[in-house]
C-alpha beads as a LAMMPS data file, in Angstrom:
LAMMPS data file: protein, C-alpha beads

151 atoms
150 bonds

1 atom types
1 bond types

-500.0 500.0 xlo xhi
-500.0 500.0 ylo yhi
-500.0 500.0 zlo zhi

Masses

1 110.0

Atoms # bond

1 1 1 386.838 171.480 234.610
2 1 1 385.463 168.534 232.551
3 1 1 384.531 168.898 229.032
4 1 1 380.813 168.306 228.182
5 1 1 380.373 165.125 225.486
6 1 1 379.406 165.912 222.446
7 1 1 375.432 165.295 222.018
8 1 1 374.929 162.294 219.193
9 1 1 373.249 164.646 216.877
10 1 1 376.198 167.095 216.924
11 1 1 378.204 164.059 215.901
12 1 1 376.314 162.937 213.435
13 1 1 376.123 166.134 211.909
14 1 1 379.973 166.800 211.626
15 1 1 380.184 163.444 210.122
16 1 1 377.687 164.401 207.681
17 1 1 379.554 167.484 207.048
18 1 1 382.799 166.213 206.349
19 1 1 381.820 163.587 204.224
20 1 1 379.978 165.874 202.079
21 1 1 383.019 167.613 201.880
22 1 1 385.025 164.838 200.726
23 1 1 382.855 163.607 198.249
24 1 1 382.660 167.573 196.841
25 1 1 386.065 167.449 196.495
26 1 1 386.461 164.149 195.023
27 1 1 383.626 165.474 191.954
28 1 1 385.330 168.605 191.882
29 1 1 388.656 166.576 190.824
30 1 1 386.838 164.630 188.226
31 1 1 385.747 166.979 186.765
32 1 1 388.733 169.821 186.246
33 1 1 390.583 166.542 185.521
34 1 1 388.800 164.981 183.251
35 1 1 388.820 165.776 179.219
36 1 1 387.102 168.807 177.403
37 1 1 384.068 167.998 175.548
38 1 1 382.801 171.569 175.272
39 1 1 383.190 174.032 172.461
40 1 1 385.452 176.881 174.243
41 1 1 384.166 179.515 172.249
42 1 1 382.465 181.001 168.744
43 1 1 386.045 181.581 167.816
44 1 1 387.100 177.853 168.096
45 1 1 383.972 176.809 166.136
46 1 1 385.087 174.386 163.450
47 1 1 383.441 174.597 159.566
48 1 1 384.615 172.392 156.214
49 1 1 382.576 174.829 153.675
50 1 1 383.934 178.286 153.489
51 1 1 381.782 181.070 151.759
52 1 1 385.274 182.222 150.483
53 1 1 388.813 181.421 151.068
54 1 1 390.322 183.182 153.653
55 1 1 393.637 184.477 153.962
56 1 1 394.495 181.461 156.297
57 1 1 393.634 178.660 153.978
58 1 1 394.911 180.064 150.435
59 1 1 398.004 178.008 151.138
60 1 1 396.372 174.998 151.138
61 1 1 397.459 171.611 149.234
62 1 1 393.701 171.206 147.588
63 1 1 391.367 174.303 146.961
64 1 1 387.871 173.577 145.444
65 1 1 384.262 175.023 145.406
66 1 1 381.993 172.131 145.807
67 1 1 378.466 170.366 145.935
68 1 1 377.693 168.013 148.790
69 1 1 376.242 165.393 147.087
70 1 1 375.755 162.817 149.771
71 1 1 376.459 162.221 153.396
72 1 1 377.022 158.681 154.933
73 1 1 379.001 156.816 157.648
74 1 1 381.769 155.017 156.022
75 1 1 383.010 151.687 158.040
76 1 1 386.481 150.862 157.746
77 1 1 388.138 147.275 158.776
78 1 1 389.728 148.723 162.680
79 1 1 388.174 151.766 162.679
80 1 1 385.204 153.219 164.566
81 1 1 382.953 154.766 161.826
82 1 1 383.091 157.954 160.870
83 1 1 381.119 160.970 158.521
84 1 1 381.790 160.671 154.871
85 1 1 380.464 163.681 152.297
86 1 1 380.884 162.782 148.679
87 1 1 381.325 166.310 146.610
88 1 1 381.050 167.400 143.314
89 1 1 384.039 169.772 142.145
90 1 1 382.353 172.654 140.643
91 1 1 385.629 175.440 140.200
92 1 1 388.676 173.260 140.570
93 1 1 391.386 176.195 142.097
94 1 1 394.256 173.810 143.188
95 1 1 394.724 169.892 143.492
96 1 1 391.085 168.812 141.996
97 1 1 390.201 168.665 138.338
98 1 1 386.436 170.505 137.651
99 1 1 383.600 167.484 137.843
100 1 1 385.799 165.430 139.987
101 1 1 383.840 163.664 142.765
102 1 1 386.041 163.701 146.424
103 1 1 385.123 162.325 149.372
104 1 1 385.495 164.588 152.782
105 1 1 386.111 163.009 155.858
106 1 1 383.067 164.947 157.783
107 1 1 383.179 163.363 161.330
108 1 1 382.199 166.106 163.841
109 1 1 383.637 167.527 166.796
110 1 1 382.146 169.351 169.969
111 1 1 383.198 172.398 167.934
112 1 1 381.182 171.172 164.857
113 1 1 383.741 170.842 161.405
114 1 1 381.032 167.727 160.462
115 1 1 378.483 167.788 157.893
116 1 1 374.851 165.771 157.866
117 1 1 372.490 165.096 155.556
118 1 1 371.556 168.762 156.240
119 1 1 374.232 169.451 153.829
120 1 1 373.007 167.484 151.107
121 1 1 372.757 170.104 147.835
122 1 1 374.931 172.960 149.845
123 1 1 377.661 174.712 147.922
124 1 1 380.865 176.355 149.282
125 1 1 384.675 176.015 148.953
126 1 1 386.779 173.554 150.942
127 1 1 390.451 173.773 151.299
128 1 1 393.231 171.407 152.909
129 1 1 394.820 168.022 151.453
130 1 1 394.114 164.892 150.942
131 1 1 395.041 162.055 153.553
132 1 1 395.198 158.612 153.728
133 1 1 392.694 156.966 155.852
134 1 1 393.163 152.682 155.849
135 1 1 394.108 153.147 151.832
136 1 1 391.891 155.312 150.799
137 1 1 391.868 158.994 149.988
138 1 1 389.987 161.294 152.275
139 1 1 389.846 165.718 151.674
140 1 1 390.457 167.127 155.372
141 1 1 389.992 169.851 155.617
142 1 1 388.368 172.184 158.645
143 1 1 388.752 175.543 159.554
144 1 1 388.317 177.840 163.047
145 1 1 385.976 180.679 163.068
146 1 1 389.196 182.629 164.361
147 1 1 391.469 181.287 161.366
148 1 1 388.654 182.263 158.796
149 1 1 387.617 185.684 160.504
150 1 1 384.235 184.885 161.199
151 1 1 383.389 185.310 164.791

Bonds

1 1 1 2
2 1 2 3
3 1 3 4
4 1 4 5
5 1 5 6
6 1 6 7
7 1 7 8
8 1 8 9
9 1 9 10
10 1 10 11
11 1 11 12
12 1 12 13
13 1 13 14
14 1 14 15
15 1 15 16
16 1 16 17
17 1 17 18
18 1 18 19
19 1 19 20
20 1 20 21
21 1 21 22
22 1 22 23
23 1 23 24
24 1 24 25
25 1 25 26
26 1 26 27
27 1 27 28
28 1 28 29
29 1 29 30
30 1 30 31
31 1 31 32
32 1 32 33
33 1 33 34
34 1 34 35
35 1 35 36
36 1 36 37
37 1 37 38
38 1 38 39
39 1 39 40
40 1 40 41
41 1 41 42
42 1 42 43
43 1 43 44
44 1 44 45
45 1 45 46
46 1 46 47
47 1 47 48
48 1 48 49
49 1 49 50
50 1 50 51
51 1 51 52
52 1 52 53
53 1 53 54
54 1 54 55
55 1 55 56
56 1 56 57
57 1 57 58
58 1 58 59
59 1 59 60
60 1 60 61
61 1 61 62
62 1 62 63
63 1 63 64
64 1 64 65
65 1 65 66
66 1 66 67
67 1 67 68
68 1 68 69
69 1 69 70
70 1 70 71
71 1 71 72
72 1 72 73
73 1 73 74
74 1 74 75
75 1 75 76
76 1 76 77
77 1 77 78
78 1 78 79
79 1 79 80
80 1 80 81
81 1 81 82
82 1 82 83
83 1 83 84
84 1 84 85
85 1 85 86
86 1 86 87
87 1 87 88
88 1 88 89
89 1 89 90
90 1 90 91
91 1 91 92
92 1 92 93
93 1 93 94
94 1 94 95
95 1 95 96
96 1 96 97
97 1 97 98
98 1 98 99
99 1 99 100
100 1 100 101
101 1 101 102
102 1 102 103
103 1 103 104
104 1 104 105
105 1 105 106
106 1 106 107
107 1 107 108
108 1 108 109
109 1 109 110
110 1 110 111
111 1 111 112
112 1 112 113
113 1 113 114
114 1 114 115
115 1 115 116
116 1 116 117
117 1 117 118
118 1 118 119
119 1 119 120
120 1 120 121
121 1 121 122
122 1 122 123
123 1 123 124
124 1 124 125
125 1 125 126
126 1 126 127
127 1 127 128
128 1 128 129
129 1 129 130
130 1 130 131
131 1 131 132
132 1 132 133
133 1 133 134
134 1 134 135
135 1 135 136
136 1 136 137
137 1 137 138
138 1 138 139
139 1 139 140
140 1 140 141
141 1 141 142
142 1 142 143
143 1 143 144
144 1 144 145
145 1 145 146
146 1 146 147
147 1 147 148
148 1 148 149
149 1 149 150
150 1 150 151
């Protein structure tokens, strides 16, 4: 019994085939390997302004409402730039004096937590601490959907 050969366009087709497959599996490990850029979900949405402070944040170092007076990028000397607000405290609750201008680091993430010139005028309460950022003093402060109830 002799085998029949395999016609060249069978062949041709299973190598077709089986490189597809190995170049499906090589995307599908890039991608389940590679980093998150993607919002998981409402809950894990990220916001600085609060309408009110939540149960979640009342411990917080620095509790204010505010004005967003400005939004810019701030450059700093070995840093890549980042989202600076400048705000107005309007009701100082803890760590701010009433009048007292702070500025909030307001770089955004792929679950928001940034603000824009959109935000220019907008009033709410912030609450976190104040870090250090190359020497300077920074409010950061940003808060889930799921920490603050609002999903």
């Amino acid at each position: 019994m002799t085998r029949a050969q395999p016609k060249r366009s069978d062949l041709r087709c299973w190598i077709a085939t089986k490189a597809c497959a190995a170049a499906g599996a090589f995307l599908a490990l890039l991608v389940l390997t590679a980093p998150v850029l993607a919002c998981r979900g409402s809950q894990y949405h990220r916001t600085i302004l609060l309408d009110a402070i939540p149960p979640a944040a009342e411990g917080s170092e620095v509790i204010a409402r505010v004005e967003i007076l400005d939004v810019h990028i701030r450059e700093l000397p070995e840093l890549r730039p980042f989202h600076v607000a400048r705000a107005r405290v309007l009701q100082s609750v803890r760590g701010t004096a009433d009048g007292q201008i702070v500025e909030i680091y307001a770089e955004p993430t792929s679950c928001g937590g940034g603000l824009d010139q959109r935000a220019v005028g907008n009033k709410g309460f912030i609450a976190g601490r104040f870090t250090q950022i190359a020497d300077q003093t920074f409010f950061n402060g940003s808060w889930t959907y799921g920490q603050i109830g609002k999903f």
